[in-house]
C-alpha positions in Angstrom: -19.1 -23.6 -23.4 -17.3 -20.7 -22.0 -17.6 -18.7 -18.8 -17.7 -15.2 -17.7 -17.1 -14.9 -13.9 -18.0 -12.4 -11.3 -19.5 -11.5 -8.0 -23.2 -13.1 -7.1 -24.9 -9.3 -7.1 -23.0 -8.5 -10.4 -24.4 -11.8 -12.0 -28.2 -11.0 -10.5 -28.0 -8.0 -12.4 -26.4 -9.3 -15.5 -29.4 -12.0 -15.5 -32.0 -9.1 -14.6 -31.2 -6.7 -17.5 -29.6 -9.4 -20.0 -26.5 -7.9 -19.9 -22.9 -7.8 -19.4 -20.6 -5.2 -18.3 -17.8 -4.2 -21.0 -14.4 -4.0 -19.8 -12.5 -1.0 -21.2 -9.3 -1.7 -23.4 -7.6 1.7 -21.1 -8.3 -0.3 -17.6 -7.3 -3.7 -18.4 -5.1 -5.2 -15.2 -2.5 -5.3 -17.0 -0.5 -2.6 -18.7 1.5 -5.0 -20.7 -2.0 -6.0 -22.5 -2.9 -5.1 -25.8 0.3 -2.7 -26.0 2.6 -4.0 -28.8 5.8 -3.2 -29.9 5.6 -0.9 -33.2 7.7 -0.5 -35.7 8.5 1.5 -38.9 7.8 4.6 -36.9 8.7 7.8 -38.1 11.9 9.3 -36.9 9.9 11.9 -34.4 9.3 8.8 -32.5 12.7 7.4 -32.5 13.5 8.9 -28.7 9.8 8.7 -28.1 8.1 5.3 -29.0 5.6 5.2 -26.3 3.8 8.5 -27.6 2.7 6.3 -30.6 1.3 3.8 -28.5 -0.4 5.9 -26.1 -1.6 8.3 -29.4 -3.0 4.8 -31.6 -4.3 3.1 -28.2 -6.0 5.9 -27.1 -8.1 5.6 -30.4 -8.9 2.0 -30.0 -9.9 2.5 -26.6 -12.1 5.2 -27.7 -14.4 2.7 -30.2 -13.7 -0.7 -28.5 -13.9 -3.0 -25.4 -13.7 -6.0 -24.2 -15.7 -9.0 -22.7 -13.3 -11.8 -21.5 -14.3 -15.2 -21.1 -12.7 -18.7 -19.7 -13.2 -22.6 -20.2 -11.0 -23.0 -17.6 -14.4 -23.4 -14.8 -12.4 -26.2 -12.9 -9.3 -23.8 -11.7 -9.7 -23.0 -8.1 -7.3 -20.4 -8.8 -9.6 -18.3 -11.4 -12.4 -19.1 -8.7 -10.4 -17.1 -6.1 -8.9 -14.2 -8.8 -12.4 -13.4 -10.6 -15.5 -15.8 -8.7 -14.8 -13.4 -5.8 -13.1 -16.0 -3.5 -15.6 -18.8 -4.6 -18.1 -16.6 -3.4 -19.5 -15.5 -7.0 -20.9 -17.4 -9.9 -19.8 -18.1 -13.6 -22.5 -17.2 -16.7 -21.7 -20.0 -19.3 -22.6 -19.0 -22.6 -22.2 -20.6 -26.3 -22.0 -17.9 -28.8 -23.0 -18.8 -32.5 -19.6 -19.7 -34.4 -19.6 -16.5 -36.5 -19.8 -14.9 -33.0 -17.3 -17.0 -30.6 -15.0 -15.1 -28.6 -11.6 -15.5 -29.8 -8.3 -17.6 -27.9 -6.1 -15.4 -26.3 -2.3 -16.0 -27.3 0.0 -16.7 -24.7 3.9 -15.7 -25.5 6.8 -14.6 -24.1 7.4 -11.9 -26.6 5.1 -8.9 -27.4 3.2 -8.8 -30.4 4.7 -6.5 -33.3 3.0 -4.2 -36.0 4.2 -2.1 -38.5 2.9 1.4 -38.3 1.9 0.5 -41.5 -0.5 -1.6 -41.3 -2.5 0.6 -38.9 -4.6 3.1 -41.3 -7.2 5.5 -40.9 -9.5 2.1 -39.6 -7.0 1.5 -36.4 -9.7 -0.9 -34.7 -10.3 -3.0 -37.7 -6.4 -2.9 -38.5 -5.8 -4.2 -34.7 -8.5 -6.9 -34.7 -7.6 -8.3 -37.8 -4.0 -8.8 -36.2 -2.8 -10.8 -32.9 -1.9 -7.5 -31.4 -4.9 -7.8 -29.3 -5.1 -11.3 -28.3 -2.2 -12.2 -26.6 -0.8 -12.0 -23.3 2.3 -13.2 -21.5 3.0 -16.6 -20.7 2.5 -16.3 -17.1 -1.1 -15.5 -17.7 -2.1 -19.0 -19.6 -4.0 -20.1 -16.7 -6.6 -18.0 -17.4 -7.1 -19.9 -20.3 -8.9 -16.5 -21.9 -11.3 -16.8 -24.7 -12.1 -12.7 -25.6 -14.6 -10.8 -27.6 -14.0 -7.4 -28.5 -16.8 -5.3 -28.9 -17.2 -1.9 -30.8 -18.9 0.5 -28.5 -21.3 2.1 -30.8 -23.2 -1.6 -30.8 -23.6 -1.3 -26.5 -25.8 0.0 -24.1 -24.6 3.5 -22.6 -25.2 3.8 -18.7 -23.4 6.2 -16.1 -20.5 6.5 -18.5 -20.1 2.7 -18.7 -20.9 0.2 -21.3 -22.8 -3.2 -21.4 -23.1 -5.9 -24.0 -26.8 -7.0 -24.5 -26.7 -10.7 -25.1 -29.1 -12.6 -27.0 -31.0 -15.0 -24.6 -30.5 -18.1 -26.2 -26.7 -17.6 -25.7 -27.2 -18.4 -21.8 -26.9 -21.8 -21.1 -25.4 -22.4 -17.5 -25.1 -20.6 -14.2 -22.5 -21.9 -11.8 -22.4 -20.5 -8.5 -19.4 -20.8 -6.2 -19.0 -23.0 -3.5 -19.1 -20.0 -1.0 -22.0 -18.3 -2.9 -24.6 -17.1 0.0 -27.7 -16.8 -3.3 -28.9 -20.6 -3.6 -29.5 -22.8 -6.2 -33.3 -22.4 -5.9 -33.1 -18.7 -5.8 -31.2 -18.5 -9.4 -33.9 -21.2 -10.7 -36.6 -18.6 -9.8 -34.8 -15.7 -11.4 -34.1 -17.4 -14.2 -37.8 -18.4 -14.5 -38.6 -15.3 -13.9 -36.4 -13.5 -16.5 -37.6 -16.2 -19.4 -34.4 -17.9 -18.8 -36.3 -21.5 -18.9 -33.7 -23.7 -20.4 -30.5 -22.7 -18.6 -29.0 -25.5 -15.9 -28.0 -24.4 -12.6 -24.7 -26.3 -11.3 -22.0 -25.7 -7.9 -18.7 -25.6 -8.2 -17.5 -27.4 -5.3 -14.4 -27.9 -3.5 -13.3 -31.6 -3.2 -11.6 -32.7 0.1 -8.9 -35.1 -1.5 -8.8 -32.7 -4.6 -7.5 -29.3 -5.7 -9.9 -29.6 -8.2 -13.0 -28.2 -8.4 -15.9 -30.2 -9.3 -19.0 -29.1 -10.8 -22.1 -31.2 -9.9 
């Protein structure tokens, strides 16, 4: 099982329209993401070596994005960074295997890729490579799991992009130990949305434990 967190009105709707918000590979939180070092450039780029990046990411942000997901659902820390200060919930999904979102890399050293292997397919040359699935080491306790997705294959609204799910794929909401929308009241919308088989659980903060437990 893996998670996706985010606020309690963000997860309503995500549950409502069966679908989830794509992050774009431009806007992620942390410029060092997906920006690798690349070599065998051509000697216009020698003094220059950022214009290439900016030049071949620009493209890849142009046809993909991004859905991040953790297994990490025990971390207090996440809670507070992405379950809006344990006041939001966590979708728990389990993808079919040719569909699993893939572990992110932690390292100390950027990925590398040779100009060369970047043709006139950048996103499939990029995927295919661990240029976009790793992060530095100080990011580990994410414990990331991410699915890229190409654009063309999402929903368009308001010049943002979502990620229809297939139902069955929703197996678990966990709401936050803060969360003001009950367990009874994501039961209902569940119900209500055809959503008959998924468990509801709460992440809750144990006195004697920085751990959080989910009951």
């Amino acid at each position: 099982m893996i998670y996706r967190m985010m606020k309690a009105e963000y997860a309503i709707q995500a549950i409502e329209s069966q679908m989830l918000k794509v992050g774009s590979m431009a806007e992620l939180n942390d410029p060092s993401d997906c920006a690798p070092v690349i070599t065998d450039l051509p000697e216009r780029y020698d003094d220059f070596p950022d214009l290439a990046l900016r030049h071949i990411f620009s493209q890849v942000a142009e046809s993909l994005g991004v859905l991040s997901f953790t297994v990490a659902i025990e971390d207090p820390v996440l809670w507070s960074h992405y379950g809006d200060s344990h006041r939001g919930v966590a979708l728990g999904f389990d993808f079919p295997a040719s569909e699993q979102p893939r572990p992110v890399r932690y390292s100390d050293d950027k990925p590398q890729i040779s100009l060369w292997d970047i043709d006139t397919s950048v996103d499939a040359a990029l995927t295919s490579s661990e240029v976009l699935f790793t992060k530095a080491t100080s990011w580990k306790y994410e414990r990331e799991h991410r699915k890229l997705i190409r654009l063309t294959d999402c929903v368009p609204r308001s010049g943002l992009y979502f990620y229809e799910f297939p139902k069955p794929t929703l197996k678990c909401v966990v709401i936050g130990d803060r969360c003001q929308p009950s367990k009874t009241y994501f039961y209902n919308l569940l119900v209500a949305r055809g959503f008959t088989e998924v468990v509801v659980r709460t992440a809750v903060n144990i006195r004697h434990s920085f751990k959080i437990h989910i009951f």
